[in-house]
N, C-alpha and C positions, 0 to 999 in steps of 0.2 A: 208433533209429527215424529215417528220412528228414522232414527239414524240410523245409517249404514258403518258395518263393523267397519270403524276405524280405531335482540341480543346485545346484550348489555356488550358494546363496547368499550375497551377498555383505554382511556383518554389517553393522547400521545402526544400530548403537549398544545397543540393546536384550540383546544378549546377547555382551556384551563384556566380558572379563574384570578386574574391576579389582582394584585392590593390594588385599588386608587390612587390613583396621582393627583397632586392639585399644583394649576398654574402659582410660581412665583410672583406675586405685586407688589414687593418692595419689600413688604415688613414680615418676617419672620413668625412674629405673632397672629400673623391674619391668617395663617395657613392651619384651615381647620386639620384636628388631630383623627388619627384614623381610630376608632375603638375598636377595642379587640372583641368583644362581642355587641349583638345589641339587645335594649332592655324593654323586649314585646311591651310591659306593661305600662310604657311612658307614649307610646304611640297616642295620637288625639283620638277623640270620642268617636268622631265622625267617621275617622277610616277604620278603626272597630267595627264599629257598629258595618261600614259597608264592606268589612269582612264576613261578618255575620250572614250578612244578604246571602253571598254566595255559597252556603253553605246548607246540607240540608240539617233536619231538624235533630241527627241522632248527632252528626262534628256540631253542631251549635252547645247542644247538652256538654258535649266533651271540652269543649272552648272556654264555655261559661264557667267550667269546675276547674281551673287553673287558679281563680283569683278573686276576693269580693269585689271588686272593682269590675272586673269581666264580669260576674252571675249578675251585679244590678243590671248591667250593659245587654247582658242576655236576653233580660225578660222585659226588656223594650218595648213598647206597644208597636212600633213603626214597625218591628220584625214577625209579629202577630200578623198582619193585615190577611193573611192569608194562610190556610194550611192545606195541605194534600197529604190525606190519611188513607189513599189506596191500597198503600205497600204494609200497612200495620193493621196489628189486632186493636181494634178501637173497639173498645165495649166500657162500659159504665164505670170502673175503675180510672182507665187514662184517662177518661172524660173527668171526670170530675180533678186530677192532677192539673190538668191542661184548666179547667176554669178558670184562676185567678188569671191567667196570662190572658184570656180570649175575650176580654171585656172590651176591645176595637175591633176584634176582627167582622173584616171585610165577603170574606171570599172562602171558601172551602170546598173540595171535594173528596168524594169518599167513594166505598165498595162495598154492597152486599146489606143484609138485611142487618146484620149482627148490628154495624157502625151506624146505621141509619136509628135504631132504636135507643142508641146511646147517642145520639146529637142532641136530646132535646137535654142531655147534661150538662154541656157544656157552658150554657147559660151565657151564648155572645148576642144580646137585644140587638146590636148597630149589625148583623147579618145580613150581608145585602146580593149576595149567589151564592146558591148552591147548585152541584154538580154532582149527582150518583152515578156510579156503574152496578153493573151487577142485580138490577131492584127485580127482577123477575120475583121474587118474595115477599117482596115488601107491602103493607100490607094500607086501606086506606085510615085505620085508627095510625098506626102510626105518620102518614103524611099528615094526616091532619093535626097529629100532637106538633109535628114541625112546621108546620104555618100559623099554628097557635101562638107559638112561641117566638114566630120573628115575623113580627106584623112590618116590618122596615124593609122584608125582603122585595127585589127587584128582579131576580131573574134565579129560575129554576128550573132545570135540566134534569131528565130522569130517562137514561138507554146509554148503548142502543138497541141493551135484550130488552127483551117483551117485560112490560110491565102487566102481566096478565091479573095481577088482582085486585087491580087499579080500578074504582069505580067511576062515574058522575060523582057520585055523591062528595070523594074526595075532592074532584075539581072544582064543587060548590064551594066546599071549606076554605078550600085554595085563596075563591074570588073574594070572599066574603072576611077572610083573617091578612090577606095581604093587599090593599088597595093601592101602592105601587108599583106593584107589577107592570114590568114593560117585557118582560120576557116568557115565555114557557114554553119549553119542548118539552112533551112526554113519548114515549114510544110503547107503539105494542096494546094499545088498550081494545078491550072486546070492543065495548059504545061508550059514542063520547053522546050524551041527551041533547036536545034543545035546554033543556034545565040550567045544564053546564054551563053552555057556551054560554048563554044568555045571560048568567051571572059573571062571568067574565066581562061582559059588554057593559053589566049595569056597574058593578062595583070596582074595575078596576080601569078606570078613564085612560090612562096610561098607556096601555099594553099596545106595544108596536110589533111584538116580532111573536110571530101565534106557529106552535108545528104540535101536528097528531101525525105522528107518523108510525106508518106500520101500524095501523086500527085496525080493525075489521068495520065496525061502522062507527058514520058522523052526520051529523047533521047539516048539511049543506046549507038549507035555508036558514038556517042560525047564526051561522056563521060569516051571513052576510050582516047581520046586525053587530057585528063586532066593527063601528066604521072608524077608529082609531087605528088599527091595523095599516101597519106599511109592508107588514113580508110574515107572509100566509106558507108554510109547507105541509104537504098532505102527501108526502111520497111515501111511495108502498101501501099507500091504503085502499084495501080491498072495499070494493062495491059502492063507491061514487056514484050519483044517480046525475050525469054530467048534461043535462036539461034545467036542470032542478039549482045545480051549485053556477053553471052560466047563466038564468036571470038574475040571483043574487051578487054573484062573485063583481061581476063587473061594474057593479054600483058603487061595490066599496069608493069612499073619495080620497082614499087617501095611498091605497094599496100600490106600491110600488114594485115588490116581486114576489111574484108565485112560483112554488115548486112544486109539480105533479111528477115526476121523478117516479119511474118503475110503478104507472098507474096503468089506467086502461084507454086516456084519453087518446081519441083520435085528429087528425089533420081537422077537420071542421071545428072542433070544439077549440081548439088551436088556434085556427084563423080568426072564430069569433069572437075570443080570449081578445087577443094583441089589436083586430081592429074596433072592438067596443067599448076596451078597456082604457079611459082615458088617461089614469093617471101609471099604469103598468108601464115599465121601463126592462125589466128582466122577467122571460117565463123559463122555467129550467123544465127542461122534459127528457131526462136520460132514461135510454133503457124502456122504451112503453113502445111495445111489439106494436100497435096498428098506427100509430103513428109513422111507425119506420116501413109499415107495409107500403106506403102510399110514397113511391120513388121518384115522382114528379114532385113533388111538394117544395117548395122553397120558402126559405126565411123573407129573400130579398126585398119583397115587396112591402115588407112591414118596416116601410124607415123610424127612424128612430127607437128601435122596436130591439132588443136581443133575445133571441130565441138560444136555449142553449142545448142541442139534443146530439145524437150519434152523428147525424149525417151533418151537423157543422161545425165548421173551425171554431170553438170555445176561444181561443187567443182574439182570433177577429174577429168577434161577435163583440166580447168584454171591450175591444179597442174602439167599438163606434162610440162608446159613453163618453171618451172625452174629446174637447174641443180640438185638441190636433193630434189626430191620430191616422195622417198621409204618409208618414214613415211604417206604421203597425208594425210595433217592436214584436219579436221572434216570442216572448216571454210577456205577457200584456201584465202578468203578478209583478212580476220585477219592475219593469216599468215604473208602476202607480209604488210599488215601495218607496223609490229611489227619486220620486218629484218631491221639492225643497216646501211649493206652494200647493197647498194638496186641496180641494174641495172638500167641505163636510159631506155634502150629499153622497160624494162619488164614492168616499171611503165608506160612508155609511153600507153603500150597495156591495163595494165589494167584498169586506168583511164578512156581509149575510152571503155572498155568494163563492168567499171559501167552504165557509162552513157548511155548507148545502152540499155542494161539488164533491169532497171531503168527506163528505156521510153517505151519498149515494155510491160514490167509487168502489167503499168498503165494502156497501151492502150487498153489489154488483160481483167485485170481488168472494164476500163469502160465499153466494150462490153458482160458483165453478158452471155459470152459463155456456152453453157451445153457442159456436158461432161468433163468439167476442175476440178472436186473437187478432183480428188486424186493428178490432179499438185501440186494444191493449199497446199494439208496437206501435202503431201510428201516432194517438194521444194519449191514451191513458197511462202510460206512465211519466212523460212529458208533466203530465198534469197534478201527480201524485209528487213530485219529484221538486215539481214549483213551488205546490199547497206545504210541503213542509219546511220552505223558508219564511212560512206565515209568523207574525206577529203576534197570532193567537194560539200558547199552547193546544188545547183541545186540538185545533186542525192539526197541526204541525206531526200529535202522537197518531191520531188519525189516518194520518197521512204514510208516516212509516208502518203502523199496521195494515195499510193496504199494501205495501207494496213487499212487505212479507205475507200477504196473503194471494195475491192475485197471481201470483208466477208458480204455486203450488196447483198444481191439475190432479194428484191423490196421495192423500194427504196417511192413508194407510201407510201405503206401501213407500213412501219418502219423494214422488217423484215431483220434479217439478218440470216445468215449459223453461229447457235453454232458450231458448229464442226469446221470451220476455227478460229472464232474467242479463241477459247478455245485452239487452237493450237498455239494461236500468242502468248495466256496468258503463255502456256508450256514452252515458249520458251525461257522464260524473256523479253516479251514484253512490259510488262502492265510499267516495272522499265525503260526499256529502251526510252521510249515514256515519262515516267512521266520527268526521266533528262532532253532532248531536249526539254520538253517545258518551261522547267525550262531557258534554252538558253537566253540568252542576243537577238540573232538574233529573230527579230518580225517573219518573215516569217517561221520559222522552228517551232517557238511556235507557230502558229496559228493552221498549219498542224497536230504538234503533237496533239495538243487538240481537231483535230478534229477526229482523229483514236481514242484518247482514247474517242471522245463522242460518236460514232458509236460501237464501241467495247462495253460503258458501258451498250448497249441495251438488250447484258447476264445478265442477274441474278449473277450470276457465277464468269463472266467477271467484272462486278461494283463493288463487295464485295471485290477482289483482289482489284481494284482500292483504295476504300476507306481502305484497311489495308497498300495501298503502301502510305498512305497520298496525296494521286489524288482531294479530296475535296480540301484539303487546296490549294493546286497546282492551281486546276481549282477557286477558289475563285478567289484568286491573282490575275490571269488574265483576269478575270473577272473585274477588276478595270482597267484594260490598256486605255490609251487612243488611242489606235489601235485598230478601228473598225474592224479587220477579226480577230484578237486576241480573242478579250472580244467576237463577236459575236458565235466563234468556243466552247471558253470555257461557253458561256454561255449554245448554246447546251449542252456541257455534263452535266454542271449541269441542264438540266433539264432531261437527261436520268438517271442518279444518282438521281435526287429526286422521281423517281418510286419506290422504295424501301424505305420501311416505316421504315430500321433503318438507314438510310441516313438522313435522313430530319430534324432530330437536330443537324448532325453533322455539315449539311450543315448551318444551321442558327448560329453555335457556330462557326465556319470557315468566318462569316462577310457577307457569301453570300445573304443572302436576300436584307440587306441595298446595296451590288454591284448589284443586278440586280435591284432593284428598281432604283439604279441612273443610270443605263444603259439607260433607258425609257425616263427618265429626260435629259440624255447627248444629246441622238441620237434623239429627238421627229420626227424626219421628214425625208423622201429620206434612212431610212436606216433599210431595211423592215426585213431580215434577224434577226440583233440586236432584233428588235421590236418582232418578234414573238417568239424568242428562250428564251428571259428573260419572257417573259409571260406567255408562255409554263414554265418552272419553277416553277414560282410563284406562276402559278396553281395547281401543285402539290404538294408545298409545304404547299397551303393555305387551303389544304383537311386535312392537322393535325391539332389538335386543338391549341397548342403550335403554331407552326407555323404559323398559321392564324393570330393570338394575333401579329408574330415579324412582321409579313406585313404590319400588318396596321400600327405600330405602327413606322416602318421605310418609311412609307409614300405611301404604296405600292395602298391604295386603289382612293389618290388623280392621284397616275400616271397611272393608271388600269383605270380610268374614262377618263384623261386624252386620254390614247390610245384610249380606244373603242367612244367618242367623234370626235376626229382628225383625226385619222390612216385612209388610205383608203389600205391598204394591210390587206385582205381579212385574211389569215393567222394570222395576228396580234389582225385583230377585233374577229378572235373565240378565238384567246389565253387570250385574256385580257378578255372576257363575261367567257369562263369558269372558269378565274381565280375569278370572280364574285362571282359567283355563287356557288364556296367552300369557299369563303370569309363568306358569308352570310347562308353557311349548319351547323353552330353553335350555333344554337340561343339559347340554354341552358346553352350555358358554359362560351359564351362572347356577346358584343354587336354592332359585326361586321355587323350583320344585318341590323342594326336600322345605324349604322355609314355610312353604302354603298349608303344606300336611304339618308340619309342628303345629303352625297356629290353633288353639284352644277351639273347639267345637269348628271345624274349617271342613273334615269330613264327612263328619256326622250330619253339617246343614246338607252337602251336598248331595246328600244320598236320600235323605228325608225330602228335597225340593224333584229329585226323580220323581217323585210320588204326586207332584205339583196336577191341578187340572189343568194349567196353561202349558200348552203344547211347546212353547218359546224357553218356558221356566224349563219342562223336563230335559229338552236339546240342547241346552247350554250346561246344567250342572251334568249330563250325560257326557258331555263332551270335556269338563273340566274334570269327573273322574279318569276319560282315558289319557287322559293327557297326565296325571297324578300317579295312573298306576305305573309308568315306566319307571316308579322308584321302588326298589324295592319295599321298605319300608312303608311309604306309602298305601302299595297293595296289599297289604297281609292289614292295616288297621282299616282299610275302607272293607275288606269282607268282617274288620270283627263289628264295624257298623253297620252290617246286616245289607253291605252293597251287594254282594251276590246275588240275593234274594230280589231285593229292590231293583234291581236292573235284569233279572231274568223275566220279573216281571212287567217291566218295560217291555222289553221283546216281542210278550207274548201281546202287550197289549198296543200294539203301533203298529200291525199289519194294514190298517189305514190309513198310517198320518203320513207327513211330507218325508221326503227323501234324507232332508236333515236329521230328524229324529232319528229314522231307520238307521243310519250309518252312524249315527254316535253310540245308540244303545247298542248294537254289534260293536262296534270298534272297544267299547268301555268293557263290552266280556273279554272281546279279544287281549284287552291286556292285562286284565285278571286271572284269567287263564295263561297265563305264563308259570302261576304258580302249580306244583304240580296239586295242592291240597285244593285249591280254587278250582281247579279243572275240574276234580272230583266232586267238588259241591255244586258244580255249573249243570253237571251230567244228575246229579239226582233230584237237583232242583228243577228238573224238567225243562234246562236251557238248549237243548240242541232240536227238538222241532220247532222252534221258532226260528234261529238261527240257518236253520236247511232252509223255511219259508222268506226269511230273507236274500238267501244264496238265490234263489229263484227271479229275484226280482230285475227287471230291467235296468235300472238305477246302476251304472259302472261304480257308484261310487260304494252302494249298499251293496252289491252283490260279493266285492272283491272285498269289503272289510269282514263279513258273512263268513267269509273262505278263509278271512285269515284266521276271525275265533274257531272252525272247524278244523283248519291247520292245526292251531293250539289243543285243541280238546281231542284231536286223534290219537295224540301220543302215548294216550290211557286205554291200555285193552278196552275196557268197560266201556268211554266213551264212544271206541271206535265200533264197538260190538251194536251199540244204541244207534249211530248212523247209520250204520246199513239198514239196521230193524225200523229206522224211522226214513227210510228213501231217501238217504242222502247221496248214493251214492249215484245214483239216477243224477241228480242236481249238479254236484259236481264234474262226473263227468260231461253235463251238457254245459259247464262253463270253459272246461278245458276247449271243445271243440265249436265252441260258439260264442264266449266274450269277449270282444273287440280290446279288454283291457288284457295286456302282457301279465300285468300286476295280479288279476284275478287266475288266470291259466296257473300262472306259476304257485301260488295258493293251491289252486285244486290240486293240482298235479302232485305237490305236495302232502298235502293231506291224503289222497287216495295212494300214495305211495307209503304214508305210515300204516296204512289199514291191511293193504295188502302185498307188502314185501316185494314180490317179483312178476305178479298177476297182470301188472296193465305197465304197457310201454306210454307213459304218461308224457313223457318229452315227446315222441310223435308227435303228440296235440298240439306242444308249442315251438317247435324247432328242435329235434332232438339230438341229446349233446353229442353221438357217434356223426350226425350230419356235419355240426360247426367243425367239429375237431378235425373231419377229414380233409382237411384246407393242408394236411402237410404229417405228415410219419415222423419228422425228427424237428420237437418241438424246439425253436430256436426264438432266442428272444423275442423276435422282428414275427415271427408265428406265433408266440402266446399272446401278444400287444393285438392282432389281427383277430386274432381266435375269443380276447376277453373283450374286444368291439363289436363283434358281432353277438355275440351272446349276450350280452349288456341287456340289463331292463331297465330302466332308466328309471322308473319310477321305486324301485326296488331300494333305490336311494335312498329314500325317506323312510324308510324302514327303521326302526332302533331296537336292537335285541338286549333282552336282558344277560347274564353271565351266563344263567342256565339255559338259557333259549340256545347261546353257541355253543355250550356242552353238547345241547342234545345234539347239533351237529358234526359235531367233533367224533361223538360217543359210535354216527351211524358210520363214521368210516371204517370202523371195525365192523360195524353189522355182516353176516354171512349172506346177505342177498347183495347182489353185485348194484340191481337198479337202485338200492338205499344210497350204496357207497356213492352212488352218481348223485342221487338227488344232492345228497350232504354237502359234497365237493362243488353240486353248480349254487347252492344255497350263499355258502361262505365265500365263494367268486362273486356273487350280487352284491354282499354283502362290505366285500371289502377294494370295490374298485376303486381306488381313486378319482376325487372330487364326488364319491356318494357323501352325503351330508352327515350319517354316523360311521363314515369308515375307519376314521381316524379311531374312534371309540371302540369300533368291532376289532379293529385291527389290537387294543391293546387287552381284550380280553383271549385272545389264542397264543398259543407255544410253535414254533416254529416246526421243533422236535418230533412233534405230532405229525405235522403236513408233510414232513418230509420222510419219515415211514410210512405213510400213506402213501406218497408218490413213489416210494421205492418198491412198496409193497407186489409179489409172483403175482398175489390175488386180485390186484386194484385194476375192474374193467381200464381198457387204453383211456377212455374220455374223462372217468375220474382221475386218472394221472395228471391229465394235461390240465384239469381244471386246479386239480393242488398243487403242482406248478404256478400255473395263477396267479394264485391264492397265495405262495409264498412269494413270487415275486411285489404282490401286492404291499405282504409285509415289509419288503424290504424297502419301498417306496417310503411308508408310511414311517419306520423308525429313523429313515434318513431324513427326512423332512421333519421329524423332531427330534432332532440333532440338533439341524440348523436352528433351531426356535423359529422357526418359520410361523408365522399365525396363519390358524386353517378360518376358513370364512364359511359360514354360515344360512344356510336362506333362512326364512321365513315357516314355522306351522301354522 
């Protein structure tokens, strides 16, 4: 999903480690000696090795390479039993490294077609589950080469995407090369034949736990011949012929729980399910519209009987299976964990009915159904929340990717349902989630960190996060060399760094210097990583603090890096906007001047203008104008053909969003500071697009529109081209009609360089003979009155270059009396106190100047009082860095 642009204490005696003490018993010599270090590799076999356990497979590698003693200890069959190859490039090379070790194993699972095609290298015969994700690919010559090859197998899983090129034919292979099979879920298959099932029934005597889920078609009557079967699911399966699957189904003798889960089954077919069905104890039916049509319909009549659908309590349904359940605990999961004496049968049941519950939740969740939000607050996260203190990884990661999915309502635009997500928080979720990702297992930490980075997109939600210690947490993993680990947690810290008191914790938590080496680890093929750490970095590089730890943790060589290299579109706007807050400090650091040094740091930006993604061109647009207020800067961005590239922008964004409009304006606007830029701006046909912007509704496009026309009128030539191109129409209908102060004062501006003495331009916005008449003998206590009123407040954020205040300097001399006014109320906005560059404007003018201006026969009365001001301003401004006073800052 798209993000929005967003502590190591130090010990004080209290918890400081001290030496051991040991009680006196008489003899001197019995009092063991403390060693000054100790010698890892004297430790027993046993706790090795259940060091090992905890460990994934790349610290195992790293563990085992200390010592010979540790690498035999490494390559342990016991620590075999099992691998999960989700997070790696598993192709026929590591396969074959991994052989020699996999001659036990147990248990594996993996992702995607690549790994699946290289399993049959591995050559582990005692293979007894397998687990794929990702198989939409996967083909049936290759399932069949894997059942060929582990005829021992017992349980195989394949979803929960569609395994669409999945035959019968393979499922025959299946029956006919694995004869103990007790397990098979497939998902997504077009048809499953009579052929299939049928050989399932004949050759695999076994098989207890049977799911086709998410088919399009099955064979119902087949399927009734499968009478080994104790738990049947068929959720999500389109076009059930439920006549046809109710004379069969109910005969099974052995069938303990069906799951029709988001089918079409109705209340009758329901009723005659649980009372025909002798040996049925669980039906699950979440989510299947005609069933929930029928509002009369109740469970209760079917005793002994749990029905599990929308309209009933799942806790107290699950609670009638055991023999004393007249208390019915709050949490029926919890419960049945936490009993000493557990029943085989019971646990049998409920195991298959996490994983059910667990798999529809998700599915329910991906499908962003309306109508689901009181499931959701009522149970359904209650129930997500339970399922991932399960016992069985699968549910548990299941579990947390619902409940990073199900609180997302659009997933474009970033937005998620506060209302669920503050119910997950209610519920001890935020702790529950922060533990699991804490997990030794990669896969259950990836998941975790990705509910807690979707969840951190609350206000609300993040702030628990960061009081649970979720920063540090998401740091840490942030460093993994588990690309969906680090890529998940890097997400959340970039929803965490939207919150402006987050963003030192985050930099005191290590995370800047981890997502800058994120950049560095992943450069290439790992798009996700790449834009979630730069996404970050950008929001953290809008602090000014923070900006400072980026650069200095190398954040602006790998930012240049990306937006050079990267072709994932995503990644090239995360890295330009991280840019361009890198470079929105130019007062307080020299991030600015550092970005433009960096080698090809330009050149990308100006080249990514030219991007088709509308995101790509708004960002590196935006991180030019942000660039250009260096001098230096501006004069190598036109000799990299910015000019051109960004008047082409202009001309070609008369349709896009309001973002784009105002960066590609604002980026001439500060190129045009230069007076040779100005000149290239005007022949390279930059000012009818500019006027066509001035026009637009948008305060934010129209007034940065006016500021490049400001700049570009100072040029005869250019000012000659605006009138010829109807600019002057535009402007003045901003003076007398933009609700923004900021835009009037622009026009009024501009139309005052064009035309000297021709239009009473302040009229439009309070003009300055109006403020000034507050008083004839300007006294301190009346210029303080006179520069509050007149104040533009937005005018603040303004920043001029040396020559931008020349030119205003220069028009106090001008022989038109209304120049000499514009100039004087210019460098009064400019230099008010607490405007954010006054401090800066104030050190580019001479005193000398202002005060022959204000002494000046010639100087209209309102220019005087305004270069009064304007020197009083000075005098604040030099006294206040006397003092060393620190001047503070906002945010661009």
């Amino acid at each position: 999903m798209s993000r929005r642009v967003r502590q190591r204490v130090e010990d004080k005696g209290k918890n400081k480690a001290d030496s051991p003490t040991y009680p006196v018993i008489g003899d001197e010599d019995l009092v063991p000696k403390v060693q000054e270090y100790v010698d890892w590799t004297s430790l027993p076999y046993d706790t090795v090795l259940h060091l090992f356990t905890r460990l994934n497979y790349r610290d195992r590698a790293s563990l085992a390479s200390t010592c010979r003693t540790w690498r035999s200890l490494g390559a342990s069959s016991c620590l075999w039993g099992s691998l999960d190859l989700r997070a790696h490039k598993f192709d026929h090379s590591m396969a074959a490294s991994l052989s020699t070790r996999c001659a036990n194993l147990q248990k594996l699972r993996f992702r995607g077609v690549d790994s699946a095609d290289a399993l049959i290298q591995i050559k582990a015969r005692n293979l007894l589950e397998i687990s794929g994700d990702y198989c939409r690919k996967i083909t049936d010559a290759t399932l069949c080469m894997i059942a060929a090859r582990h005829e021992a197998l017992e349980s195989l899983q394949l979803g929960p995407d569609f395994c669409e090129k999945i035959t019968s034919d393979a499922i025959r292979v299946i029956a006919f090369c694995c004869p103990k099979l007790k397990k098979l879920r497939v998902s997504g298959m077009r048809d499953v034949s009579s052929e299939a099932i049928e050989s399932l029934a004949k050759y695999c005597p076994q098989l207890t736990d049977l799911g086709f889920l998410d088919c399009l078609n099955i064979n119902e009557e087949a399927l009734g011949k499968v009478v080994s079967i104790r738990y049947l699911s068929v959720a999500g399966t389109s076009n059930i012929k439920w006549k046809v699957a109710l004379d069969n189904w109910d005969k099974l003798p052995k069938l303990t729980g069906l799951d029709v889960s988001r089918t079409t089954i109705d209340h009758t077919a329901v009723s005659r399910l649980l009372k025909s069905s002798q040996s049925l104890k669980v039906l699950c039916a979440l989510n299947c519209p005609f069933l929930e049509e029928d509002k009369s319909f109740s469970s209760n009549r079917f005793k002994g009987k749990v029905l599990l659908a929308m309209f009933t309590d799942t806790f107290d349904e699950l609670a009638s299976l055991f023999a004393d359940y007249s208390t019915k605990p709050k949490d029926i999961f919890a419960y049945w964990r936490d009993l000493i004496r557990k029943d085989k049968s019971i646990d049998e049941i409920m195991l298959w009915v996490e994983w059910i519950i667990s798999h529809t939740l998700l599915r329910i969740a991906e499908s962003n159904s309306q109508g689901l939000n009181d499931f959701w607050l009522k149970k359904g996260a209650t129930l997500l929340l339970s399922l991932m203190q399960s016992s069985q990884e699968d549910v548990q990661e299941r579990a947390a990717t619902g409940l990073a999915t199900f609180i997302v309502v659009d997933d474009e635009n970033a937005s998620i349902d506060c209302g669920r997500a503050e119910a997950v928080m209610r519920d001890g979720g935020i702790r529950l989630l922060l533990e699991h990702a804490k997990s030794w297992r990669e896969g259950l930490q990836s998941e975790a960190a990705k509910a807690i980075a979707n969840l951190s997109v609350n206000a609300k939600v993040a702030k628990a996060v960061a009081e649970e210690g979720g920063i540090n947490v998401l740091a840490g993993l942030a460093k993994s060399m588990n690309r969906l680990v680090a890529e998940e947690a890097a997400g959340g810290l970039w929803n965490l760094s939207v919150g402006e008191d987050h963003k030192n914790a985050i930099a005191q938590a290590g995370g800047v210097k981890a997502l800058v080496n994120l950049i560095f680890r992943w450069p290439n093929g790992c798009d996700g990583v790449l834009e979630r750490a730069a996404g970050a970095l950008a929001n953290l590089a809008a602090d000014d603090k923070c900006s400072t730890e980026v650069a200095r943790a190398g954040g602006v060589h790998a930012l240049v890096m990306l937006a050079r290299n990267c072709k994932y579109e995503g990644a090239q706007e995360q890295a330009a906007r991280a840019l361009a807050n890198l470079a929105a400090h130019g007062d307080s650091n020299n991030n600015n001047a550092v970005v433009g040094q960096e080698a090809g740091a330009l050149e990308a930006l100006v080249q990514l203008t030219q991007s088709l993604h509308e995101g790509v061109k708004q960002e590196a647009a935006g991180a030019l104008w942000n660039l250009s207020f260096d001098d230096k800067n501006r004069e190598s961005i036109a000799g990299f053909g910015g000019v051109e590239a960004l008047v082409a922008l202009a001309k070609s964004c008369s349709n896009a969003s309001t973002g784009l409009q105002e960066r590609a304006a604002g980026a001439l606007w500060g190129l045009s500071v230069s007076e040779a830029n100005s000149i290239a701006i005007g022949h390279e046909g930059g000012i009818p697009p500019l006027i066509a912007l001035a026009r637009s509704e948008a305060e934010d496009v129209h007034e940065t529109a006016a500021g490049a026309l400001w700049n570009l009128a100072f040029n005869p030539g250019n000012a000659l081209r605006i009138v010829e191109e109807g600019g002057v129409i535009a402007l003045v209908h901003l003076c007398s009609s933009s609700s923004s102060k900021m835009a009037r004062f622009m026009a009024a501006l501009a139309l005052a360089y064009m035309f000297d003495g021709r239009m009473d331009e302040y009229a439009m916005i309070g003009t300055p003979s109006e403020t000034a008449a507050s008083s004839s003998a300007p006294t301190m206590l009346a210029l303080a009155q006179v520069s509050e009123k007149a104040r533009i407040q937005e005018a603040g954020h303004l920043r001029c270059s040396g020559s931008e205040i020349g030119r205003f300097v220069t028009m106090l001399r001008n022989h038109s009396s209304t120049l000499k006014a514009c100039a004087a109320f210019a460098l009064l906005q400019f230099t008010i106190p607490g405007g954010r560059h006054a401090m800066h404007h104030a050190s580019l003018m001479q005193a000398k100047v202002l005060r022959s201006a204000a002494a000046s026969a010639n100087m209209p009365r309102e220019a005087k009082i305004f270069a009064k001001i304007v020197l009083r301003n000075l005098e604040h401004h030099e006294a206040e860095s006397s003092k060393g006073k620190k001047v503070s800052y906002n945010r661009i």
